[in-house]
Each structure stands twice: as structure tokens, then as C-alpha cells.
C-alpha positions in Angstrom: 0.0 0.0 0.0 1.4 3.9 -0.8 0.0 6.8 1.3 1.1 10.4 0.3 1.0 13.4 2.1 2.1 16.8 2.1 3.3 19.1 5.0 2.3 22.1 5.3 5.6 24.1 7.2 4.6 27.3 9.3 7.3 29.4 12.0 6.4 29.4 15.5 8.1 30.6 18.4 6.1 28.1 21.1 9.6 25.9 21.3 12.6 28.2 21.3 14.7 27.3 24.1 15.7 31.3 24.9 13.6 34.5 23.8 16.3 35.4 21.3 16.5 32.3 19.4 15.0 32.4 15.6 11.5 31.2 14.7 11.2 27.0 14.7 9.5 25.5 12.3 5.8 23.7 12.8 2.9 21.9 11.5 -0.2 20.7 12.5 0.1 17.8 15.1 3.6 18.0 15.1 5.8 15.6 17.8 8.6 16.9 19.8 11.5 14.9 21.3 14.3 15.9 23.4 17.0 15.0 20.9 15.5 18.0 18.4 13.8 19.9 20.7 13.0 22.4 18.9 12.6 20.4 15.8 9.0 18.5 15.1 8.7 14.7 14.2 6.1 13.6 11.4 3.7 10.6 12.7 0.4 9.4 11.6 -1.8 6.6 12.3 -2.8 4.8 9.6 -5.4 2.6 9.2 -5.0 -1.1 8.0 -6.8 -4.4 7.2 -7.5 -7.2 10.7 -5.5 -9.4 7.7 -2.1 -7.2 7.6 -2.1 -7.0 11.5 -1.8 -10.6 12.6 1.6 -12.3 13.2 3.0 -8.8 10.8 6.1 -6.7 10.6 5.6 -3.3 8.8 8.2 -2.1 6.4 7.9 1.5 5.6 10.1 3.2 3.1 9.6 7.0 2.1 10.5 8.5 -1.7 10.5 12.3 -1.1 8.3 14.4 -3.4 9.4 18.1 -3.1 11.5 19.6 -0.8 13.0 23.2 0.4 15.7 24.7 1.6 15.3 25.9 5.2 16.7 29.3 6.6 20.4 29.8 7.3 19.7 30.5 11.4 17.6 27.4 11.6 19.9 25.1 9.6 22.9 25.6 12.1 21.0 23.8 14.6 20.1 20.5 11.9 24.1 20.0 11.2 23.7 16.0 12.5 20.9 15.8 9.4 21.2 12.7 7.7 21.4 12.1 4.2 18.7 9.0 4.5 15.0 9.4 6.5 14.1 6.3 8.8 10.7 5.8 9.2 9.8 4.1 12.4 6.9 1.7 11.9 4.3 -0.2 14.5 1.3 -1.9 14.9 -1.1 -1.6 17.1 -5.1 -2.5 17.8 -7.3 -0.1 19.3 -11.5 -0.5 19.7 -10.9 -3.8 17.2 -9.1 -1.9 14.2 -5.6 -2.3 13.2 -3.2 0.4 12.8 0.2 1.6 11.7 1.8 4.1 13.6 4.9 6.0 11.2 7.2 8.1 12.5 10.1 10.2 11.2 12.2 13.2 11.1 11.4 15.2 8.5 14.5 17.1 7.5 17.5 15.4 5.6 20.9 16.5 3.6 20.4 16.5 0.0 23.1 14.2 -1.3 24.5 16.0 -4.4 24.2 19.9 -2.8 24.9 19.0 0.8 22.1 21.2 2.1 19.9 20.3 5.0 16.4 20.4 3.3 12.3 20.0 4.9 9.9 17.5 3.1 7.5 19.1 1.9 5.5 16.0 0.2 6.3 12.6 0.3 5.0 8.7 -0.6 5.3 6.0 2.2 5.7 3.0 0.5 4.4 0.1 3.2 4.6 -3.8 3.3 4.3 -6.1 5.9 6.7 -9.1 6.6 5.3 -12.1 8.3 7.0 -12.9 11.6 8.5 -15.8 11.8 8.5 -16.3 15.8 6.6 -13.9 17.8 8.7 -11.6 19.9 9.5 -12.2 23.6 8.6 -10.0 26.2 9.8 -9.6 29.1 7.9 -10.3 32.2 8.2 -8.5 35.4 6.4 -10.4 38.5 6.3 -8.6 41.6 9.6 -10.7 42.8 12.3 -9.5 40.4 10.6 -6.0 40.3 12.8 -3.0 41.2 10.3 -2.5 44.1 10.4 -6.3 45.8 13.1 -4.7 47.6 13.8 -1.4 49.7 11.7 1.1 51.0 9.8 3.1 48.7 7.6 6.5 48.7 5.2 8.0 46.4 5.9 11.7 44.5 3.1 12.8 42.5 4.3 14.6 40.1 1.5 17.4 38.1 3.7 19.7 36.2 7.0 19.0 34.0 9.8 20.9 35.7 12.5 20.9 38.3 11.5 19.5 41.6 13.5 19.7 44.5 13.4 17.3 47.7 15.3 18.1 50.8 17.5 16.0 52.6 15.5 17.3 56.1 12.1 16.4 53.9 13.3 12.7 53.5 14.2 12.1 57.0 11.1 12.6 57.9 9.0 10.1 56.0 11.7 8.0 57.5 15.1 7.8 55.3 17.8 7.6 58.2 20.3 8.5 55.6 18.7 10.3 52.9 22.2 10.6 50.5 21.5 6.8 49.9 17.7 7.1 48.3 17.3 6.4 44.3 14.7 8.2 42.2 12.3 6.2 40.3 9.4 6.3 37.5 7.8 6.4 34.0 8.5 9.8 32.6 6.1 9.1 29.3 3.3 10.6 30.4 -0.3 9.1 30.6 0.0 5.7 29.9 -1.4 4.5 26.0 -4.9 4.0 25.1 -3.6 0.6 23.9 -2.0 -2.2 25.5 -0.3 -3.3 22.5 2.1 0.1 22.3 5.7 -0.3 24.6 6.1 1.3 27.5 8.9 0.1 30.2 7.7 -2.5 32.4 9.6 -1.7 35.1 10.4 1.2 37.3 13.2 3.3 35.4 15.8 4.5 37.4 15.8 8.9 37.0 18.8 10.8 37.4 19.1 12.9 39.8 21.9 16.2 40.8 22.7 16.2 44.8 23.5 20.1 46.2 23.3 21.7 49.3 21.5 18.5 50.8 18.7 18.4 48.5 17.8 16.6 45.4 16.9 18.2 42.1 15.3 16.0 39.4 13.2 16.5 36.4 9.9 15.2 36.7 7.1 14.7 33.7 3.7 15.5 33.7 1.7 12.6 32.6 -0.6 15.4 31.2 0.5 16.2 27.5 -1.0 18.9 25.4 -0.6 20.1 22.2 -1.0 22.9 20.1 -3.6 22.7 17.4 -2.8 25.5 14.5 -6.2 25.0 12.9 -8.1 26.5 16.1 -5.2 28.0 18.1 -6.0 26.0 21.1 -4.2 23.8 22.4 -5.9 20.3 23.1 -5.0 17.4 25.8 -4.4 13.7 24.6 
């Protein structure tokens, strides 16, 4: 099956990292990640057939259409741009339809000019590969889970952002020696609609910075919202 789509590329200022910095570039729906930050990933849903889902593997390749040079300011910051776009592919099942989640950075280096370039329209060529053997997961019972062991208390965390815990604060729910505690969570955000998408199955392990007896960490809403250009609201998913 071939799907093509255009992108249609507007400036915004929502993710500059400092006031100064040059307009980014956006589109509807967009995707951020903290590798480009201030750089949007394309991804779509696509629907597919109950027949392609079972026992598949999606291959997704992408033939570029048009493309355009980008502004000098906002191509010093794309420099790692790779000649070739991966597209990342999965499946997934939700209210008893099949899906196929792409994903991919839109920008790339032309190959014969060396200039980093946008997509502007493109064709995603997809086929699916039978598996051979299904893929093993791993399972985490509650006795080789990172909390079987320990002693362990809860941070609700509402906002994205720095937190800070004292050492005084820890000694009081009970940490004799509060330079030993360990920071864990699931800094995704809400948890999928689906159970069929990955998400860790364990606690991860967050890093942490130790000054002046307190902890600072960075801790993630599970709230995520997004701007939608079309209405100039932005909308929670």
C-alpha cells in the first residue's frame, strides 16, 4: 500500500529554548523529542486491514516528493541531518481496528548539494513481513521487580519541571540517611490508550543532581497537550 501526504511548514516561536533564538518551524500535530527539541517529528496513524495486523512486521520506506531549503539560522542547529530518512513503523489494535503508527524526522541532507532540506510531500511505501517467531517480552512479577526490595515512597508529580526534595524532607518520611535514596518512574506521560504500544515495564531509574542536601530531578507531567494551528488551542491527549 502507498500513502502520500504533504506538510504544510509554518514558523512558531512556542519551542525556542531562549527569547532570542530564531522562529522553529511547525505543523499541525507536530511531535517533539528531546534529541530536536526544537525540531518537530512527522507521525500518523494509519489505518490497515485485521489481515495485515496478525503475526505482521511493517516495512515502511519513504520517496520524497518536493522539498526546500530551510533558513540559514535554523539550519545551524540540523548539522547532524542525515542524508537517509528512517521511518519508524508499529502496529497496534485499538477499539478492534488495526493500525500503523509512522514516524520520522522530517528534515535530511540533499546528497548531491549537501544542504539540509524540509519535506515538503512525500510517498510511504508500506509492506508487511510475516514474523516468523513472535517476539518475547519480558515479564516482570512482583519478585524480580525493582520495588520487591527497599523502602519506597510516592511523588506525585502534576507539572513537568525541576522539583527539589530536601535532605531534612526525607528524614522525615523516615530515610535515616537520605544521601542513599534512588529516584524512580515512568517519565512518558499518561499511559497508552492501547495495551499493544511499549512502555517500560519496570520502574526506570531517574537521574538525579545532589547540592546543598537536596535533590533536584526532572519530573514529567503525565498530562500532554498540544497545540492545534487550525483552532489556536491547544488540546489534551
Amino acid at each position: 500500500m502507498t500513502v502520500e501526504r504533504r506538510i504544510n511548514w509554518q514558523e512558531s516561536t512556542q519551542n525556542r529554548i531562549r527569547l532570542n533564538d530564531p522562529p522553529g518551524l511547525f505543523f499541525n500535530n507536530a511531535n517533539y523529542k528531546t534529541e530536536h527539541f526544537s525540531f518537530p517529528y512527522y507521525s500518523e496513524n494509519i489505518k490497515i486491514s485485521d489481515i495485515l495486523f496478525e503475526n505482521s512486521r511493517p516495512l515502511v520506506h519513504i520517496r520524497v516528493i518536493e522539498s526546500s531549503e530551510i533558513k540559514k539560522e535554523i539550519k545551524l542547529e540540523l548539522e547532524s541531518a542525515k542524508e537517509n530518512i528512517v521511518v519508524d513503523a508499529k502496529l497496534y489494535m485499538a477499539r478492534q481496528q488495526g493500525y500503523i503508527c509512522v514516524e520520522f524526522f522530517p528534515f535530511f541532507r540533499n546528497q548531491n548539494s549537501g544542504v539540509v532540506e524540509k519535506v515538503d510531500s512525500f510517498i510511504l511505501d508500506i509492506s508487511f513481513e510475516k514474523n516468523v517467531r513472535k517476539a518475547e517480552k519480558k515479564i516482570v512479577s512482583g519478585s524480580n521487580s525493582v520495588l520487591a526490595s527497599g523502602k519506597w515512597y510516592k511523588i506525585a508529580v502534576e507539572k513537568s519541571g525541576i522539583y527539589k526534595i530536601d535532605f531534612e524532607d526525607l528524614i522525615e518520611i523516615g530515610f535515616s540517611n537520605p544521601a542513599d535514596c534512588r529516584f524512580f518512574g515512568n517519565g512518558f506521560g499518561q499511559l497508552p490508550y492501547t495495551n499493544v504500544q511499549q512502555t517500560p515495564v519496570d520502574l526506570q531509574e531517574i537521574a538525579v543532581w545532589i547540592w546543598n542536601n537536596a535533590f533536584y530531578f526532572y519530573g514529567k507531567s503525565p498530562h500532554i497537550w498540544k497545540y492545534n494551528i487550525d483552532n489556536k488551542q491547544f488540546e489534551h491527549h
